[in-house]
N, C-alpha and C positions, 0 to 999 in steps of 0.2 A: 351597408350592414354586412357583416362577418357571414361567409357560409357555417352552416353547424359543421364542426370540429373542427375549422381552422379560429386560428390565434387570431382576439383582436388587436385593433391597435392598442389600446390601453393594457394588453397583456404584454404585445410584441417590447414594448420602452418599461415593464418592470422588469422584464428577461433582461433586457440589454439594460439596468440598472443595476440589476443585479448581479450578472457579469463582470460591469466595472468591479465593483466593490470589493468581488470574489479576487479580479486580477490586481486590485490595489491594496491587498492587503496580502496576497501571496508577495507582491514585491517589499515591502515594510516587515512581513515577519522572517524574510530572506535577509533581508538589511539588518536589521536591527535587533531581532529576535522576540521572543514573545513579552517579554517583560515590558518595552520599552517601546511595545507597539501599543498606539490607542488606539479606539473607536476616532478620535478627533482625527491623527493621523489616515487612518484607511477613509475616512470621507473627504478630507482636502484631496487627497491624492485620484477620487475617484470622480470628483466635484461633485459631491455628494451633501444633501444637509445630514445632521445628528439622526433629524427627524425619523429621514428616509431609511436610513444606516439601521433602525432600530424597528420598522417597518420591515425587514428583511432578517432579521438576524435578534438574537436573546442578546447577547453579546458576542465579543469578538474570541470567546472560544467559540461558537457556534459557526462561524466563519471558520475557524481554523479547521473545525472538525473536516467542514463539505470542503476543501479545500484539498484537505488530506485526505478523505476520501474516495475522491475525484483523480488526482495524481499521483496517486500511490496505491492503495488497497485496490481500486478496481484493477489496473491493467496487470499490478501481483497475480488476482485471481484468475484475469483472463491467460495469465501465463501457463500456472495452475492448468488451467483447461487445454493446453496445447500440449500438457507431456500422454494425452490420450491418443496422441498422432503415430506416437514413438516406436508401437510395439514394444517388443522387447530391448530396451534401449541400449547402447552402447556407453561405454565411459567418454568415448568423444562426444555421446550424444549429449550426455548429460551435463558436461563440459559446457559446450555450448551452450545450451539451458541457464548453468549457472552463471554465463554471459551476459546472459538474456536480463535476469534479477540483480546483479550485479549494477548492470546499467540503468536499471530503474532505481536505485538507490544512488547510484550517482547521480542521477539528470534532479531528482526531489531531497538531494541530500540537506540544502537552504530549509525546506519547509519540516523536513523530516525532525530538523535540530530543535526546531521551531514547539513541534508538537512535545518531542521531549521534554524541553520545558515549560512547556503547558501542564502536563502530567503532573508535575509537582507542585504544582498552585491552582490546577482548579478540579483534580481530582478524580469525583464518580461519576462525571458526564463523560470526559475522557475516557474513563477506563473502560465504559460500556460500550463505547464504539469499538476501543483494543479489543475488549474481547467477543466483541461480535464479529468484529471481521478475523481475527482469529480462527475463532470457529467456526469461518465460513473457507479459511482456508486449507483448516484441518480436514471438513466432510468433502473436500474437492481435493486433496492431494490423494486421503485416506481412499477415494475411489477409488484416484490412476492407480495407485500400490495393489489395490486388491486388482484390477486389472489385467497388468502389467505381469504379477507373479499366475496371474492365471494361463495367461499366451504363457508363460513358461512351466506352466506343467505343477505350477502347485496352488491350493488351494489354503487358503487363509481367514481364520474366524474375525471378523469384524473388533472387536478390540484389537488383534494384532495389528492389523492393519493400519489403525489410528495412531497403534504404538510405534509403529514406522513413520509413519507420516508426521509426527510430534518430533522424534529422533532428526528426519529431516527436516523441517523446520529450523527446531532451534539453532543446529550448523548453518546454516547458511543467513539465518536472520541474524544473530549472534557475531557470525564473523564480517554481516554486511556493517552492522550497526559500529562495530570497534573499527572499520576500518573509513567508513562515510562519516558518522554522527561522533565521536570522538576522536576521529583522525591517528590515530596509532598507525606506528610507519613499520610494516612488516613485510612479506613479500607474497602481494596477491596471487600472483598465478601459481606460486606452489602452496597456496594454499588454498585455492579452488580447487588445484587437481587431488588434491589429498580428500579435497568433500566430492568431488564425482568419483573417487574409486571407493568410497563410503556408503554413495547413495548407490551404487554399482552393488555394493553386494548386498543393501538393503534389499534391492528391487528385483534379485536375479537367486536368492537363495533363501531358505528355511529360515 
């Protein structure tokens, strides 16, 4: 018998069911893209029944959702949460940083395309997770900004704040998106450095 608060057995093999599932259908909407991915596909692939599949999951945007949630929006955020380390950051700093997101858009660029076109066929479930995690990355950026401009000597009312934080965003999600999710051939690094001396005088001026 299970001590209280550890996993039973009968929990431990729905985790690790639910795992497969999650990584068999990251691999299929990598491949294939979301159209052309089933439910049928993500369970052969995870050897998985229909049953089980739907025991787990509403359907297979419900899987794409946690999926993209999991490999993208969280370690975004947790990235988010490292520019509080910065102090006052430099343009190499922030250089770096934008390395940092850069790469996270590369490594989830397969699923990210995936979600994409999810958004245009299954709509308001989709969109409420966009914009939830959105605006979870706006109240975590919008912090470090008010922070950030404090260690430098000025103080800022919380709309401004957001309003930086919105500014930085949309540059860098914008240029990750045209250059990962639609593949547009331009020249990355100058045109990160053009967004860290952007967030540079976001971050360090009135």
């Amino acid at each position: 018998m299970a001590e209280a608060g550890t996993p039973s057995l009968r929990e431990n093999l729905k985790q690790i069911t639910r795992r497969k599932l999650l990584d068999a259908a990251r691999e299929a909407f990598e491949e294939h893209g979301y159209a052309k991915t089933s439910a049928e596909e993500i369970t052969l692939r995870a050897g998985a029944s229909r049953a089980t599949f739907y025991l787990h999951f509403g359907g297979k945007h419900d899987v794409l959702a946690e999926i993209v949630a999991e490999a993208h929006f969280t370690p975004v955020l947790e990235l988010v949460e490292s520019l509080g380390s910065m102090g006052v950051p430099t343009v190499e700093e922030i250089r770096a940083w934008l390395d940092s997101f850069d790469a996270i858009y590369e490594r989830t660029r397969g699923i990210m395309r995936a979600w994409v076109q999810a958004g245009g066929r299954e709509g308001a479930p989709l969109r409420a997770l966009a914009d939830e995690m959105r605006e979870k990355f706006l109240d975590a950026m919008a912090a470090k900004v008010s922070a950030v401009l404090g260690r430098a000597g000025y103080e800022v009312a919380p709309e401004d704040a957001r309003m930086r934080a919105l500014m930085m965003f949309i540059e860098v999600e914008r240029l990750c998106f045209y250059l990962h999710i639609r593949g547009l051939d331009f020249d990355v690094k100058a045109s990160l450095d053009l967004v860290a001396r952007q967030w540079s005088s976001i971050l360090a001026h009135r």
